[in-house]
VOGU-3710 file (C-alpha; in Angstrom, 3 decimals, decimal comma):
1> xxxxxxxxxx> -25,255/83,540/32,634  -22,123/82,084/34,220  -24,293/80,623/37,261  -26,242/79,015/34,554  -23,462/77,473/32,565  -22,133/76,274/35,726  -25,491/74,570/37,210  -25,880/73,250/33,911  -22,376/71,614/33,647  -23,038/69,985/36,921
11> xxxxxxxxxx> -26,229/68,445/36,439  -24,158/67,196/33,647  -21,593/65,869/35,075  -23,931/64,417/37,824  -26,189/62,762/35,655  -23,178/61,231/33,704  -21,720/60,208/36,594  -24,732/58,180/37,518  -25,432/56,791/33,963  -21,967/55,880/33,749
21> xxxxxxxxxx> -21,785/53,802/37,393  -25,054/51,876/36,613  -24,595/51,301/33,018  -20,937/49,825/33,571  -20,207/46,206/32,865  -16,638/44,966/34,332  -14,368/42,600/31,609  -11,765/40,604/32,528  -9,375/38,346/30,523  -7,760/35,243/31,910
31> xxxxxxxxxx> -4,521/34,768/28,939  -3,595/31,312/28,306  -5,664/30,253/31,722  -4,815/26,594/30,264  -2,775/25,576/27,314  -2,132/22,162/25,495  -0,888/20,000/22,572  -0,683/17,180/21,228  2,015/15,150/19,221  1,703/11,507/17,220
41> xxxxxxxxxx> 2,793/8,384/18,899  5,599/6,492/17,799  4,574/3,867/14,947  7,739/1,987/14,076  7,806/-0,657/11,787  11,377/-2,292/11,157  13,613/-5,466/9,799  15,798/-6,670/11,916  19,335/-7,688/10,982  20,798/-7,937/7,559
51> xxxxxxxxxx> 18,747/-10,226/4,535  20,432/-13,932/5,022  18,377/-14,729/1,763  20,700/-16,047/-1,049  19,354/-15,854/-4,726  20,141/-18,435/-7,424  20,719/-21,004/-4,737  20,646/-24,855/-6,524  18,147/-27,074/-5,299  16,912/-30,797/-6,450
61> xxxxxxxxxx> 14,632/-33,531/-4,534  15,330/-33,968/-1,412  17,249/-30,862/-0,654  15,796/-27,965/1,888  16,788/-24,850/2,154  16,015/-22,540/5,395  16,556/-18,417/5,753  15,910/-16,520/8,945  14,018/-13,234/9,149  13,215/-10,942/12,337
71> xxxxxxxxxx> 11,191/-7,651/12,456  10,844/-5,418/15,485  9,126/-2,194/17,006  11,729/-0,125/18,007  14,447/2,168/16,524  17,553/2,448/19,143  15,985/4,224/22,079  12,249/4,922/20,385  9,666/2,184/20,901  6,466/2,244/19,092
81> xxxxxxxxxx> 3,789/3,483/21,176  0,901/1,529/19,809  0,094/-1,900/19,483  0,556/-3,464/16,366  -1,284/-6,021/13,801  1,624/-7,699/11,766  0,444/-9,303/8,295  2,735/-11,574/6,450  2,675/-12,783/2,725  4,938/-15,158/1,478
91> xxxxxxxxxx> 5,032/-16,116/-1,923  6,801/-18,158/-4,811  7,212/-16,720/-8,480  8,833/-17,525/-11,554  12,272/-16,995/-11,761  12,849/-18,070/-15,389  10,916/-19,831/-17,999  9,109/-21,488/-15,309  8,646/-22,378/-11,880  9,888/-25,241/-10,136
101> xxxxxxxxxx> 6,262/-27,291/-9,112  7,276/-29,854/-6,301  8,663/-27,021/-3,711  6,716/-26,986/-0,518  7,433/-23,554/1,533  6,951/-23,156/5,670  7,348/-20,367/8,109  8,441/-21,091/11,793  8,906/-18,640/14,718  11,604/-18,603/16,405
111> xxxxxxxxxx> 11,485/-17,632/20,193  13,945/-17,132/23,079  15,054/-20,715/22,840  15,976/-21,013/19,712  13,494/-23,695/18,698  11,288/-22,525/15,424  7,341/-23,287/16,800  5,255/-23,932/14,018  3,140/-21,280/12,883  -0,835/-21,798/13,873
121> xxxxxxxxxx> -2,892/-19,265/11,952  -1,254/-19,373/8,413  -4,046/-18,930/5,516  -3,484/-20,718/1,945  -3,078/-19,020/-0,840  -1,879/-18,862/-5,178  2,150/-19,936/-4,901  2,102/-19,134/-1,193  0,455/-17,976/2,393  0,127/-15,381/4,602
131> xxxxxxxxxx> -0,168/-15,491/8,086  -0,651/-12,772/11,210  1,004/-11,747/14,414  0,947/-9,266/16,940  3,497/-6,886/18,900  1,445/-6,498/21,789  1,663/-2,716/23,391  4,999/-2,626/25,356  7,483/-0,234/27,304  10,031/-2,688/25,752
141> xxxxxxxxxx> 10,991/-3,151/22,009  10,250/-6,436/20,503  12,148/-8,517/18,049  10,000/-11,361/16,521  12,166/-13,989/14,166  11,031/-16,380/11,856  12,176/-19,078/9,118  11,077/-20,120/6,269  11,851/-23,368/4,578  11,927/-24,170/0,709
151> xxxxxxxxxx> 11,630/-28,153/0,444  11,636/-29,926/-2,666  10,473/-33,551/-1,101  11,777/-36,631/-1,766  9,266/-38,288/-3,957  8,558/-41,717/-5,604  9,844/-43,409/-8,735  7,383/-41,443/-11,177  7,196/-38,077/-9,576  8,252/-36,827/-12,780
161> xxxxxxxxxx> 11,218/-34,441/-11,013  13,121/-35,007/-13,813  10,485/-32,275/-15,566  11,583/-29,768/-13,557  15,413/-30,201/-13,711  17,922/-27,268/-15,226  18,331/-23,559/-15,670  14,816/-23,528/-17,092  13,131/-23,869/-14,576  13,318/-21,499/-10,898
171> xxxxxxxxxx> 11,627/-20,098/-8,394  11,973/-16,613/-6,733  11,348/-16,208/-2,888  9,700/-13,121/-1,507  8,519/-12,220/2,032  6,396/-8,926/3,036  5,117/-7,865/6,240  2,118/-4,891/6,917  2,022/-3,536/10,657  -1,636/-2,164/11,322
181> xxxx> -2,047/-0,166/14,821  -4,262/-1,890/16,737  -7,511/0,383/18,024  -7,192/1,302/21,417
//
């Protein structure tokens, strides 16, 4: 009986052995074989230098008044990393009973030599206009300055100014700028 249990338990162990070796498959993991991220681009949006506009500041015909703005794309060291649509409004409101009719408003831009260059693209609209610019996609930051004039012009003999003299009557100033990235 013992020469039986011990064929036995080697055609066993034979025929495992030979199921085993045919019927293996091999696995192998590659960890982290390649690894990635990704982080957001810089999108910065800023004003440039302190606000040089004044409020409550008198004005009759004749008189202008000018204030400078600038924005730019960068923050100290960190440029934005994306080119950027800039959208301007600039508007007149009420500031008292009513507004002051005869004002005329402008926006210039100033560049490197200091000149203002009249704005090309600037769109009409209620009290005011808008206008667009673009920071172009740059290793460098960008600092874009403009000016806008308040003019009440110098009229004729019946431009009924007079109407619009006193505390009554003002007008309130505002400027506001949207920077859309530009699709790549």
């Amino acid at each position: 009986m013992k020469k039986t249990i011990t064929i036995i338990a080697m055609i066993l162990a034979i025929s495992v052995s030979l199921i085993a070796g045919t019927m293996s498959y091999y696995t192998i993991t590659i960890d982290k074989l390649a690894e990635g991220s990704v982080v957001a681009k810089e999108f910065i949006l800023k004003e440039e230098g302190s606000d040089t506009f004044q409020e409550n500041v008198k004005i009759a015909p004749g008189d202008k008044e000018v204030w400078t703005f600038a924005v730019k794309n960068f923050d100290g060291s960190t440029i934005s990393e994306t080119a950027m649509d800039l959208a301007f409004s600039v508007a007149l409101s009420a500031n008292g009973e009513a507004m002051i009719q005869p004002l005329e408003i402008s926006v210039a831009k100033v560049g490197s030599s200091e000149t203002p260059v009249e704005i090309a693209n600037i769109v009409e609209e209620d009290n005011g206009f808008s206008f667009i610019d673009l920071f172009e996609l740059s290793d460098e930051g960008q600092t874009y300055t403009y000016q806008v004039t308040v003019s009440w012009p110098w009229g004729e003999e019946n431009d009924n100014a007079i109407d619009f003299a006193g505390a009554d009557f003002g007008t309130a100033l505002s400027v506001s700028v949207t920077g859309t990235q530009v699709k790549p």
